[in-house]
C-alpha positions in Angstrom: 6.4 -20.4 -43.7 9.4 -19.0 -41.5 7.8 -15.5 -41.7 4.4 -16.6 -40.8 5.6 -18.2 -37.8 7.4 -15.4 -36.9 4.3 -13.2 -37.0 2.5 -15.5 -35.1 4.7 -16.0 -32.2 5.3 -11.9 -32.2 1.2 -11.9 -32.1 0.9 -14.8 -29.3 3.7 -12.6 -27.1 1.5 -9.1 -27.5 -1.6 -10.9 -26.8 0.0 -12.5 -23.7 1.6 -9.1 -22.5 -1.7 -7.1 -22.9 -3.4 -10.1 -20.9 -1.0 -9.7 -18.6 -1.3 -6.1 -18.2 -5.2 -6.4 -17.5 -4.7 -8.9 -15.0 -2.2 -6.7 -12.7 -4.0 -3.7 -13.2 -7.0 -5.2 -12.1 -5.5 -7.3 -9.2 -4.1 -4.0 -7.8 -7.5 -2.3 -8.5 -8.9 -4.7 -6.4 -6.4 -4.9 -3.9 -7.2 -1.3 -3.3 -11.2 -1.8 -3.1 -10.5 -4.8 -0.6 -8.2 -2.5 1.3 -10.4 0.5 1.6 -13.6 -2.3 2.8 -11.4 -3.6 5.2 -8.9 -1.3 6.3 -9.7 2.1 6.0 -12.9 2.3 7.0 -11.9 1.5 10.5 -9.9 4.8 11.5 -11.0 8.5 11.0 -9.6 10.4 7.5 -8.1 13.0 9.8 -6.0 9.7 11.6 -5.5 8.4 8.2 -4.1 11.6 6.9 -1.9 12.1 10.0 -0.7 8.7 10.0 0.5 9.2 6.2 1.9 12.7 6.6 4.2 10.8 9.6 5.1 7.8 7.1 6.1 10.2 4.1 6.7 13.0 5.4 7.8 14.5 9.0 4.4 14.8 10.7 3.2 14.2 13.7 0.3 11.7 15.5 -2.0 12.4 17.8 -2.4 10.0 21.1 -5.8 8.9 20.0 -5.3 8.5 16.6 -2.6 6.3 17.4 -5.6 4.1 19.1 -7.0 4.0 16.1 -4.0 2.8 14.3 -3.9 0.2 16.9 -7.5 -0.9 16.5 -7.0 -0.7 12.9 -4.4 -3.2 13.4 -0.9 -4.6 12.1 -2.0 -6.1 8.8 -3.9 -3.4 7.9 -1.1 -0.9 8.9 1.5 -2.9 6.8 -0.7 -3.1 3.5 -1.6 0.1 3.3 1.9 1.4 3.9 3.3 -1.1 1.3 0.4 -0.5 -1.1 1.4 3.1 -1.0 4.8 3.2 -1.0 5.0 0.8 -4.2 3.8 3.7 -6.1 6.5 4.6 -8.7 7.2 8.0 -7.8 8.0 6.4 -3.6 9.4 3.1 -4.3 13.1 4.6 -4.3 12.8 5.3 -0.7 10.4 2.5 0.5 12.6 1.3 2.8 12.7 4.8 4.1 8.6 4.5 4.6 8.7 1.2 5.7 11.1 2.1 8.8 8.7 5.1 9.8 6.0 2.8 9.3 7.6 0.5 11.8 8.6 3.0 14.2 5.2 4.5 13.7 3.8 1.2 15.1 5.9 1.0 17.9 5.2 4.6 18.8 1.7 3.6 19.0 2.1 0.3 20.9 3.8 2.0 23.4 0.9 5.0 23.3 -1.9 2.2 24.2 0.0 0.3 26.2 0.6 3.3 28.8 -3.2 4.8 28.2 
């Protein structure tokens, strides 16, 4: 009887991991649909590019493309940033990212607010 409740508590813990799995990779699936909808699509992919080549690597942004970081807004800016840099091969330096990604904003403040 020991064994068999063994095996059954072994089988309710797999079935509750796998569950488990399928619910966070889902949830991040769509976390990224909702973000493209509602982020995304409000700057240009050359903006989007530039503004991810600053963030992770040492690019550079253009005066209007930091408008449209501005009109894309804060929340946007900050997902997308954090969505990104939780990726396993960049979450060792995300606190690198999210730094840029601050300063980044503050560049771009300052852009709009002297345009």
């Amino acid at each position: 009887m020991s064994k068999f409740s063994s095996q059954i508590t072994t089988l309710f813990i797999v079935v509750t991991l796998v569950c488990a799995f399928v619910l966070v990779f889902s949830v991040e699936e769509a976390e990224a649909k909702l973000l493209w909808n509602t982020c995304l699509l409000k700057i240009t992919p050359n903006c989007a590019l530039d503004i991810i080549a600053v963030v992770f690597e040492n690019g550079t942004i253009s005066d209007p493309c930091c408008n449209d970081l501005i009109k894309e807004g804060k929340m946007c800016h900050d997902k997308l940033i954090k969505y990104i840099a939780d990726k396993p091969m960049l979450i060792a330096h995300e606190t690198e990212y999210l730094k840029k990604s601050d300063d980044l904003w503050n560049h771009c403040v300052s852009i709009s607010k002297s345009a």
